[in-house]
PDB file as gemmi writes it, atoms N, CA and C in Angstrom:
CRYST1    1.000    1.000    1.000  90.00  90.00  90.00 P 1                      
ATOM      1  N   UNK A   1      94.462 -73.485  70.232  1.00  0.00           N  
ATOM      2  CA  UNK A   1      93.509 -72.383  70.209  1.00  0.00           C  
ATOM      3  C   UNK A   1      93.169 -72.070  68.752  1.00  0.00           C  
ATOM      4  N   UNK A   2      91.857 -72.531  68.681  1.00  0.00           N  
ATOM      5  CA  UNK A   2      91.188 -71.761  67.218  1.00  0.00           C  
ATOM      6  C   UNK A   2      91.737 -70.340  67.105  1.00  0.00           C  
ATOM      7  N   UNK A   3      91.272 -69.262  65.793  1.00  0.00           N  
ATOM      8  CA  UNK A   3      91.626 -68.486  65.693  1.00  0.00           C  
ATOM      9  C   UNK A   3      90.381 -67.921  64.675  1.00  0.00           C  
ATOM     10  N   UNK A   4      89.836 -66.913  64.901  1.00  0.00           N  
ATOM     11  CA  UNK A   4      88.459 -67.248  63.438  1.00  0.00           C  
ATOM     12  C   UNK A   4      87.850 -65.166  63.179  1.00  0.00           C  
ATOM     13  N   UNK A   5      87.776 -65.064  62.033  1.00  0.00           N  
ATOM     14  CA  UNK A   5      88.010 -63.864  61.398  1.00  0.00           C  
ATOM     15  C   UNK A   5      86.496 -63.744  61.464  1.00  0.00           C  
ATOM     16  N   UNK A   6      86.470 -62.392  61.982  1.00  0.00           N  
ATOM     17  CA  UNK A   6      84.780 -61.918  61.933  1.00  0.00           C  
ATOM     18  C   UNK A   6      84.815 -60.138  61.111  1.00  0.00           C  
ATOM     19  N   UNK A   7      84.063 -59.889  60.896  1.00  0.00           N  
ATOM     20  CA  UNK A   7      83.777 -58.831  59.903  1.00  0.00           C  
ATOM     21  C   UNK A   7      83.007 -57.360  60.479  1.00  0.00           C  
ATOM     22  N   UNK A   8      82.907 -55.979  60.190  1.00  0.00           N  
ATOM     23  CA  UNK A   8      82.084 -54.997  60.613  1.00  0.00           C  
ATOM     24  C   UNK A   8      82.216 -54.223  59.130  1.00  0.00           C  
ATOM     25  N   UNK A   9      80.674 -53.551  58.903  1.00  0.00           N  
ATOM     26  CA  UNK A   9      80.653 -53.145  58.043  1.00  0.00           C  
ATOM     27  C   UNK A   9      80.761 -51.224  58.551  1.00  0.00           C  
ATOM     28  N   UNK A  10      81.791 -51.125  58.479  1.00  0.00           N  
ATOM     29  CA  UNK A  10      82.101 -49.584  58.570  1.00  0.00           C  
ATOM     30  C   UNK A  10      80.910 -48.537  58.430  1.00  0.00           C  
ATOM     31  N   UNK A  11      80.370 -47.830  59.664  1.00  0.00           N  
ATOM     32  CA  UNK A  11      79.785 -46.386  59.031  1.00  0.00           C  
ATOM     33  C   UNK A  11      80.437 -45.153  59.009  1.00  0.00           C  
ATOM     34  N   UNK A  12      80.191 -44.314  58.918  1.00  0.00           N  
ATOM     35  CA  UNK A  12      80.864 -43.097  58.211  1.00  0.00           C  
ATOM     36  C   UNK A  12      81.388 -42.144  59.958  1.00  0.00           C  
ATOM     37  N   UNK A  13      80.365 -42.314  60.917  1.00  0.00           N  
ATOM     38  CA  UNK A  13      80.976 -42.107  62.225  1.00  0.00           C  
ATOM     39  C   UNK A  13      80.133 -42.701  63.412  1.00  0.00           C  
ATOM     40  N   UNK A  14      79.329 -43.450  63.146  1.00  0.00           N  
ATOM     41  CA  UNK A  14      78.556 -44.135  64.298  1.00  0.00           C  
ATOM     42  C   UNK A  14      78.890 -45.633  64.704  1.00  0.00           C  
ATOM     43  N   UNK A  15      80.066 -45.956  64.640  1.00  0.00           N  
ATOM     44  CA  UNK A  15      81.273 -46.711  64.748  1.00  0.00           C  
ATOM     45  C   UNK A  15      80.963 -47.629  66.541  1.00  0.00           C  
ATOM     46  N   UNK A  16      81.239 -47.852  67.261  1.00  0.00           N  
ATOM     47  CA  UNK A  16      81.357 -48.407  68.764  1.00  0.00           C  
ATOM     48  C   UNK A  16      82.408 -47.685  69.265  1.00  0.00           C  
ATOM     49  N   UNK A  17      83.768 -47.032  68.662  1.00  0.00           N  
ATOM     50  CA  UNK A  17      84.797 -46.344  68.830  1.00  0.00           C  
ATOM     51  C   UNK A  17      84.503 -44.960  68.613  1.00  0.00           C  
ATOM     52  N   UNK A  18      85.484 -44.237  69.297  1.00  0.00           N  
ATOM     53  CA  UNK A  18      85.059 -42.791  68.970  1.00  0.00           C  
ATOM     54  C   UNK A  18      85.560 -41.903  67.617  1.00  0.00           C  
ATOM     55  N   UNK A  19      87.151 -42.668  67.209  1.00  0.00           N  
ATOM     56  CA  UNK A  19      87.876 -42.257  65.881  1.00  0.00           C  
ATOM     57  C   UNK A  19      86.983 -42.585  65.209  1.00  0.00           C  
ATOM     58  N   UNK A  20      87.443 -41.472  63.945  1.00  0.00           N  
ATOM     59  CA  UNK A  20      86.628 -41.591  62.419  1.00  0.00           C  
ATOM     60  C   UNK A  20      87.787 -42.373  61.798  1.00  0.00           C  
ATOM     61  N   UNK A  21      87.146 -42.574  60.414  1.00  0.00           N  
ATOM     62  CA  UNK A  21      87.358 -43.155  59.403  1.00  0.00           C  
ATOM     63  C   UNK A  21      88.869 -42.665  58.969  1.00  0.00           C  
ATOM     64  N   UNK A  22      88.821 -41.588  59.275  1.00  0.00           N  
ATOM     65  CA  UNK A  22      90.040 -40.899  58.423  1.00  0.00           C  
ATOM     66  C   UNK A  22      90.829 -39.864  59.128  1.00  0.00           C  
ATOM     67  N   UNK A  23      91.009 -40.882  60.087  1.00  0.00           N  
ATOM     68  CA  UNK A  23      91.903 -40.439  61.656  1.00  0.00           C  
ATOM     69  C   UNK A  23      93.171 -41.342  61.175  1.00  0.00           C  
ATOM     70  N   UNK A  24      94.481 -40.649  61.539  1.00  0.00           N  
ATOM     71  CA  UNK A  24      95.388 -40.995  61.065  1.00  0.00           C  
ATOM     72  C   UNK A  24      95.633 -42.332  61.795  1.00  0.00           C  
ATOM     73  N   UNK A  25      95.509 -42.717  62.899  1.00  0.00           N  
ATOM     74  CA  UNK A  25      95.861 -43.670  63.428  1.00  0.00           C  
ATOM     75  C   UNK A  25      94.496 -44.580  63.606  1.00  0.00           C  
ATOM     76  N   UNK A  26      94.041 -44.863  62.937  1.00  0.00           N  
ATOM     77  CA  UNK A  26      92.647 -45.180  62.707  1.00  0.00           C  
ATOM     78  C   UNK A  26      92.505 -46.766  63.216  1.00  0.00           C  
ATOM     79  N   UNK A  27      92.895 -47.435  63.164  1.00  0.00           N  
ATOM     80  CA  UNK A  27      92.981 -48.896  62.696  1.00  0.00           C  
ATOM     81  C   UNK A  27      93.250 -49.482  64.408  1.00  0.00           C  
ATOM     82  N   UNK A  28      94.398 -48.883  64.755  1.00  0.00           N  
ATOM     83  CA  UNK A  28      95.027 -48.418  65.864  1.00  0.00           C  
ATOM     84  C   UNK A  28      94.400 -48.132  67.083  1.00  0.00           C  
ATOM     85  N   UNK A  29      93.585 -47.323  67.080  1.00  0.00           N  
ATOM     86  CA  UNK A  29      92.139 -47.006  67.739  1.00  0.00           C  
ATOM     87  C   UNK A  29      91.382 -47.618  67.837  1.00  0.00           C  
ATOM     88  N   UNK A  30      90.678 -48.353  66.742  1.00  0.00           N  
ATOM     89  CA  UNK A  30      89.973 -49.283  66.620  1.00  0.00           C  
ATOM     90  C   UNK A  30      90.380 -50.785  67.392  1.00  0.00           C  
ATOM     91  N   UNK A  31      91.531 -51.037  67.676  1.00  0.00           N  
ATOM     92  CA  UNK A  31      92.255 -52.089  67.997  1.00  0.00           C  
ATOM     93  C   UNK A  31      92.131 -51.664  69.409  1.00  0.00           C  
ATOM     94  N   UNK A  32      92.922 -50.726  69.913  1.00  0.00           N  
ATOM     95  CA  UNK A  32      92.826 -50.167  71.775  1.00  0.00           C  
ATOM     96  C   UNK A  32      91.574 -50.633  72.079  1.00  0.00           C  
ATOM     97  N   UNK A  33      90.110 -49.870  71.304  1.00  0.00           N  
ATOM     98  CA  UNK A  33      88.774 -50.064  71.539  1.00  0.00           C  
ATOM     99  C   UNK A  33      88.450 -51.440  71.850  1.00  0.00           C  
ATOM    100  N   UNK A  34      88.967 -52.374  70.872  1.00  0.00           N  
ATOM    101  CA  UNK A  34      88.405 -53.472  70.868  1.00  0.00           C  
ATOM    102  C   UNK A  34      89.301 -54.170  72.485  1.00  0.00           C  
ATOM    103  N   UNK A  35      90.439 -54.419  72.421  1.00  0.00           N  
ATOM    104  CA  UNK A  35      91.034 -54.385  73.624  1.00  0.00           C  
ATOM    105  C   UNK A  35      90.477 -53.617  74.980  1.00  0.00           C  
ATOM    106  N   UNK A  36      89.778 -53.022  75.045  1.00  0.00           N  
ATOM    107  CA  UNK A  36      89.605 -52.349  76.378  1.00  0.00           C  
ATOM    108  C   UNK A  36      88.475 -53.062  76.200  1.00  0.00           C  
ATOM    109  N   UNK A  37      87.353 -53.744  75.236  1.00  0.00           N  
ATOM    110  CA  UNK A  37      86.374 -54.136  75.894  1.00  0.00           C  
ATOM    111  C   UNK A  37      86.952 -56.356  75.899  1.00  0.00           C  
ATOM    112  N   UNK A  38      87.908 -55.910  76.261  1.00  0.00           N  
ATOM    113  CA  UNK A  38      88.416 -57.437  76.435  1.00  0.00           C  
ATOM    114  C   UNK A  38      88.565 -58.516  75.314  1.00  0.00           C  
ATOM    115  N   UNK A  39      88.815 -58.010  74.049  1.00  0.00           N  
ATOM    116  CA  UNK A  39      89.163 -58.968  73.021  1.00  0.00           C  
ATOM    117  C   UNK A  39      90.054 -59.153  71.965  1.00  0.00           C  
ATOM    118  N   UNK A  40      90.739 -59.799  72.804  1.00  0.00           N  
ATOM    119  CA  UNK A  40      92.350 -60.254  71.649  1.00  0.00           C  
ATOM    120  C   UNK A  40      91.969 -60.013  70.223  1.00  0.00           C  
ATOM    121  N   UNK A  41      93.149 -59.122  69.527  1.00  0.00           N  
ATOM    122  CA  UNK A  41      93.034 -58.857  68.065  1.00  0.00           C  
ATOM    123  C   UNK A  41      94.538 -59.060  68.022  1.00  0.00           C  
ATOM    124  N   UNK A  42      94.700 -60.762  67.080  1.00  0.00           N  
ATOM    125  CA  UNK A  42      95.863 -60.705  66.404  1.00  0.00           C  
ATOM    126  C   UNK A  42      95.932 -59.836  64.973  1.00  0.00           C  
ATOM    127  N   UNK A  43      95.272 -59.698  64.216  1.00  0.00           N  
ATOM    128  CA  UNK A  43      95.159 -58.791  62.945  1.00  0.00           C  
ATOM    129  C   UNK A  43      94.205 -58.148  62.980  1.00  0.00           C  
ATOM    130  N   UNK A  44      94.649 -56.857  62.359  1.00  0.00           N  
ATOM    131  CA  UNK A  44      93.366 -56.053  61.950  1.00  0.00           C  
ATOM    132  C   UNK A  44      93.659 -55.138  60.914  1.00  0.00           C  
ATOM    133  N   UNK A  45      92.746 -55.476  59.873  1.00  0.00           N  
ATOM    134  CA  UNK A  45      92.898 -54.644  58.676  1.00  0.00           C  
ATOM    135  C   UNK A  45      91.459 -54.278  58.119  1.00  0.00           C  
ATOM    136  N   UNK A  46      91.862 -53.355  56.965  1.00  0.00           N  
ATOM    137  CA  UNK A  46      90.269 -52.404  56.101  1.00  0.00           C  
ATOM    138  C   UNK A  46      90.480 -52.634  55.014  1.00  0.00           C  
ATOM    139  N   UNK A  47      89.610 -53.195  54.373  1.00  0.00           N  
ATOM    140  CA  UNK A  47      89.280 -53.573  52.633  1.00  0.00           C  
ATOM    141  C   UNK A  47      88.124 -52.184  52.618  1.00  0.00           C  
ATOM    142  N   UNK A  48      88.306 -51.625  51.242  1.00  0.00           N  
ATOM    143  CA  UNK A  48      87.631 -51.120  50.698  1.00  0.00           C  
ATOM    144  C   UNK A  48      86.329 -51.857  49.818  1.00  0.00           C  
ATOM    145  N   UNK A  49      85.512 -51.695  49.792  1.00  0.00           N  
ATOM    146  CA  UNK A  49      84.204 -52.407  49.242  1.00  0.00           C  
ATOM    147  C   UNK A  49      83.677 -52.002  48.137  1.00  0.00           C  
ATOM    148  N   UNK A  50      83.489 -50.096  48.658  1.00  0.00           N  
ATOM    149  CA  UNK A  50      82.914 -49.432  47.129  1.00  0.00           C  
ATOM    150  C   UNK A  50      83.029 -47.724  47.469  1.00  0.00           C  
ATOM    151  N   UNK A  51      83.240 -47.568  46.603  1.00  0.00           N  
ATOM    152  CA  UNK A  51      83.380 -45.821  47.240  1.00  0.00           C  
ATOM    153  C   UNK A  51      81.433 -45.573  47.876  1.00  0.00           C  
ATOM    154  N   UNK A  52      81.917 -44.834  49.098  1.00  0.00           N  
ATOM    155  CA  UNK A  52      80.479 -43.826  49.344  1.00  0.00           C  
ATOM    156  C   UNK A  52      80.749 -43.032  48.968  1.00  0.00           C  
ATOM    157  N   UNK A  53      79.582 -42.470  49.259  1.00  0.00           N  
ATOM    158  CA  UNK A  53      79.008 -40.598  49.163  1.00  0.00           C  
ATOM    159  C   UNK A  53      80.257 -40.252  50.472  1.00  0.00           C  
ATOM    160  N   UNK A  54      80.576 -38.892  50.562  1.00  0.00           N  
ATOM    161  CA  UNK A  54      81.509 -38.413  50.895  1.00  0.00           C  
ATOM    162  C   UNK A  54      81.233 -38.045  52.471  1.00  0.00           C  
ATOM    163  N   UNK A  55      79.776 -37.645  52.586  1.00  0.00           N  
ATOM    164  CA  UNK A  55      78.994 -37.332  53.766  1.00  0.00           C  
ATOM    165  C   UNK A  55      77.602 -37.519  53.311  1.00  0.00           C  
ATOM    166  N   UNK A  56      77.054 -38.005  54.281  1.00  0.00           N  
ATOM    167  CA  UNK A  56      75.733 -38.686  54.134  1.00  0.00           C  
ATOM    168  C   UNK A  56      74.876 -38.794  55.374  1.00  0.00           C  
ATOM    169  N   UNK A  57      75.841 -38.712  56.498  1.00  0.00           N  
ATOM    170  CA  UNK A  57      75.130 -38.690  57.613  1.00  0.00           C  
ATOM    171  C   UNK A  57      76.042 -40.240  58.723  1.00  0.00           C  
ATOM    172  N   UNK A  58      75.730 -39.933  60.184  1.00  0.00           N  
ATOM    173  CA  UNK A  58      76.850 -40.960  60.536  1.00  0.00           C  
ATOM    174  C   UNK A  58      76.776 -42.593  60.471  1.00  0.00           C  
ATOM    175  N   UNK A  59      75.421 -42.863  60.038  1.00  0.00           N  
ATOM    176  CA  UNK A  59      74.857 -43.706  60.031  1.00  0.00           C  
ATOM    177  C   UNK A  59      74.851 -45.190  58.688  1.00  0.00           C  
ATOM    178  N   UNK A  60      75.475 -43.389  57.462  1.00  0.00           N  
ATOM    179  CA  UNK A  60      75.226 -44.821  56.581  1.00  0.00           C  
ATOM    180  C   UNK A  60      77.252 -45.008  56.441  1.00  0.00           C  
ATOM    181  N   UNK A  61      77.004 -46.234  55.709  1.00  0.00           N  
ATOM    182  CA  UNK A  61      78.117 -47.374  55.276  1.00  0.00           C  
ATOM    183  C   UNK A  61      79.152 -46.276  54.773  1.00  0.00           C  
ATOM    184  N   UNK A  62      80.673 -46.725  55.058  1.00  0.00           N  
ATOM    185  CA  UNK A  62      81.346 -45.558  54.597  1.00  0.00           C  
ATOM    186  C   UNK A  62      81.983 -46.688  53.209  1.00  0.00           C  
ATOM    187  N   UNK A  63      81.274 -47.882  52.823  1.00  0.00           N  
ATOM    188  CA  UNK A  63      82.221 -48.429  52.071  1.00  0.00           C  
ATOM    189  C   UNK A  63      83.271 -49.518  52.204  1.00  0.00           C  
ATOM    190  N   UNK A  64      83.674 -49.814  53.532  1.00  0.00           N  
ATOM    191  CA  UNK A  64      84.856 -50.441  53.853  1.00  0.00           C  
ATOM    192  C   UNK A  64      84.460 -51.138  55.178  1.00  0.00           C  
ATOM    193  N   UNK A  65      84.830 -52.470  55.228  1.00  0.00           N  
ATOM    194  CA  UNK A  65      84.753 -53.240  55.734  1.00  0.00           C  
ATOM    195  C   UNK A  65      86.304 -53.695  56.807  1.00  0.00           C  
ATOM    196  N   UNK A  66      85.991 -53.556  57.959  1.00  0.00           N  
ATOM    197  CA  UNK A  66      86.768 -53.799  59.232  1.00  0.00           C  
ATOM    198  C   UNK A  66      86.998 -55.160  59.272  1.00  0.00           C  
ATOM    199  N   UNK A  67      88.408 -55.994  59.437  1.00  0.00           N  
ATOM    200  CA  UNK A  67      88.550 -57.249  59.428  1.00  0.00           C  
ATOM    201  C   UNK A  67      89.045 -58.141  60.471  1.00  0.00           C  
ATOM    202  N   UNK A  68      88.426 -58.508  61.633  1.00  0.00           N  
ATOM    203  CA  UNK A  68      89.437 -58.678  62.706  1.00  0.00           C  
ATOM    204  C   UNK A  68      90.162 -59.988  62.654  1.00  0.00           C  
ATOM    205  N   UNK A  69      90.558 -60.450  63.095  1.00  0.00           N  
ATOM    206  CA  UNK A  69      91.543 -61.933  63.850  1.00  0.00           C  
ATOM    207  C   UNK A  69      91.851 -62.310  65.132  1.00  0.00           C  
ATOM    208  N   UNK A  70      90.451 -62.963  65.836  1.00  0.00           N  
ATOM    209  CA  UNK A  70      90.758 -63.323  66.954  1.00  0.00           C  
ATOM    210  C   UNK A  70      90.800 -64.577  67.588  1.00  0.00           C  
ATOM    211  N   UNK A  71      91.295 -64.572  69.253  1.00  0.00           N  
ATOM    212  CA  UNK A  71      90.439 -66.172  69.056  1.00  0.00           C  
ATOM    213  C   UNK A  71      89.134 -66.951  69.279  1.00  0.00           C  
ATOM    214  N   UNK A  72      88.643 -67.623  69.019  1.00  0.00           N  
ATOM    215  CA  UNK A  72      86.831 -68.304  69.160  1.00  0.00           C  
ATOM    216  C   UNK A  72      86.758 -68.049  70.472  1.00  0.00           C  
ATOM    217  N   UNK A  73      87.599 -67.943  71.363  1.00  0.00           N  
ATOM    218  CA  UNK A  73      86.565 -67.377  72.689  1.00  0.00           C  
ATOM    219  C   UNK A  73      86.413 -66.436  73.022  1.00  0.00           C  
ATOM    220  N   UNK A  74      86.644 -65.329  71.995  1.00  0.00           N  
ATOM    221  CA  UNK A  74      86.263 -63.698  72.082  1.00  0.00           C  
ATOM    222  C   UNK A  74      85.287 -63.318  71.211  1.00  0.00           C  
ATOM    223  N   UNK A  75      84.704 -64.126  70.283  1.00  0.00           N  
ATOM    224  CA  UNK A  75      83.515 -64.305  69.381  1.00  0.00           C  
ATOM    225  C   UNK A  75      82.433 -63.269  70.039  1.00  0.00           C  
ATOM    226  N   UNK A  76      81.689 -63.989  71.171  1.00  0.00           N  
ATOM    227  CA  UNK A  76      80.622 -63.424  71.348  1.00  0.00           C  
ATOM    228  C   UNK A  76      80.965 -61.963  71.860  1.00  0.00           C  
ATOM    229  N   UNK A  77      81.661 -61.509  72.950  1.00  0.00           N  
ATOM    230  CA  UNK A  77      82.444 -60.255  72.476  1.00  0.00           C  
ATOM    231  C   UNK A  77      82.329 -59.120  71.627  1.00  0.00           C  
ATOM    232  N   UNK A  78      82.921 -59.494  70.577  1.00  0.00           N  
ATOM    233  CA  UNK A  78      83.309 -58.976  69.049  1.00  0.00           C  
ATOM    234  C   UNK A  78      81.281 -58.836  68.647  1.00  0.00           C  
ATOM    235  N   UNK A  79      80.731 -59.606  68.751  1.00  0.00           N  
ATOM    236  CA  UNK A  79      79.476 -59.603  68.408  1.00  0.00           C  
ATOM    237  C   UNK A  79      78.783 -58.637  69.046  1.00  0.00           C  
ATOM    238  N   UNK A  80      79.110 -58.629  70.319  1.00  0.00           N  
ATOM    239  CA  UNK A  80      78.136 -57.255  71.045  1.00  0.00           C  
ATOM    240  C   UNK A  80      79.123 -56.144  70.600  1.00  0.00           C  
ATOM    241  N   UNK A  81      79.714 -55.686  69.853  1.00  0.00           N  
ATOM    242  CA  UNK A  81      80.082 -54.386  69.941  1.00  0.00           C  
ATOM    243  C   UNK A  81      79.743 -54.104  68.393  1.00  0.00           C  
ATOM    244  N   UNK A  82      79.079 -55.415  67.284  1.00  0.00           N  
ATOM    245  CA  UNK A  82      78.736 -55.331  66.137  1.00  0.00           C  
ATOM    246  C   UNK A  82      79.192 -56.384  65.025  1.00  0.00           C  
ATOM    247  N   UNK A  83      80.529 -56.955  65.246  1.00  0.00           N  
ATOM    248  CA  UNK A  83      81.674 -57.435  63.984  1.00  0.00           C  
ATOM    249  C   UNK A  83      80.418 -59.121  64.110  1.00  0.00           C  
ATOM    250  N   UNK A  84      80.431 -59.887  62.265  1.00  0.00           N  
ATOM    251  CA  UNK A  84      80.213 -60.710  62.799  1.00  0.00           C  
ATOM    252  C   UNK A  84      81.035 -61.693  62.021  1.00  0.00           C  
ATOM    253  N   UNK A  85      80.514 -63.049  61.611  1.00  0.00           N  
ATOM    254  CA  UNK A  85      81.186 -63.920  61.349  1.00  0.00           C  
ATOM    255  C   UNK A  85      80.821 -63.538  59.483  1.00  0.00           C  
ATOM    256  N   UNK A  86      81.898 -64.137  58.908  1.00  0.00           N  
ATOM    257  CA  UNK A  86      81.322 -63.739  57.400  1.00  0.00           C  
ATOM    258  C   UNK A  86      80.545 -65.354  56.903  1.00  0.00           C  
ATOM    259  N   UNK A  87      79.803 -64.895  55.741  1.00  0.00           N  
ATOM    260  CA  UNK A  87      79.145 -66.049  55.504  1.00  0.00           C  
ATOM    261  C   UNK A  87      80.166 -66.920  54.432  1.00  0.00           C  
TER     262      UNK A  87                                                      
END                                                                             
């Protein structure tokens, strides 16, 4: 079984999940989410990119980039809820 890392570029709360950014169990949430819509996450981690604006509205970029680890047959998946492949 392949295994292949796809990417989401974080907004500030207009997310596919309902946790924010800076919910203590954040990552965590994000992981259940992705699991309830049926897609294996062996890793999941957040790189920081660049600081945002603090509030801006829910829409724009909070800065940080979502990193998943799954396997190639949860691809398309991961794609409808936003994450994609990096270039």
């Amino acid at each position: 079984m392949v295994n292949v890392l796809l990417t989401l570029n974080e907004t500030q709360c207009a997310n596919p999940w309902d946790a924010l950014p800076s919910s203590d169990n954040y990552l965590t949430e994000v992981k259940n989410y992705l699991e309830a819509q049926d897609i294996t996450v062996y890793i999941i981690t957040v790189e920081r990119l660049y600081n945002a604006p603090i509030y801006g509205g829910c829409s724009i970029l909070s800065g940080r980039r979502i990193k998943i680890k799954i396997p190639e047959s949860d691809i398309k998946k991961a794609e409808s809820v936003g994450f994609v492949q990096p270039e």
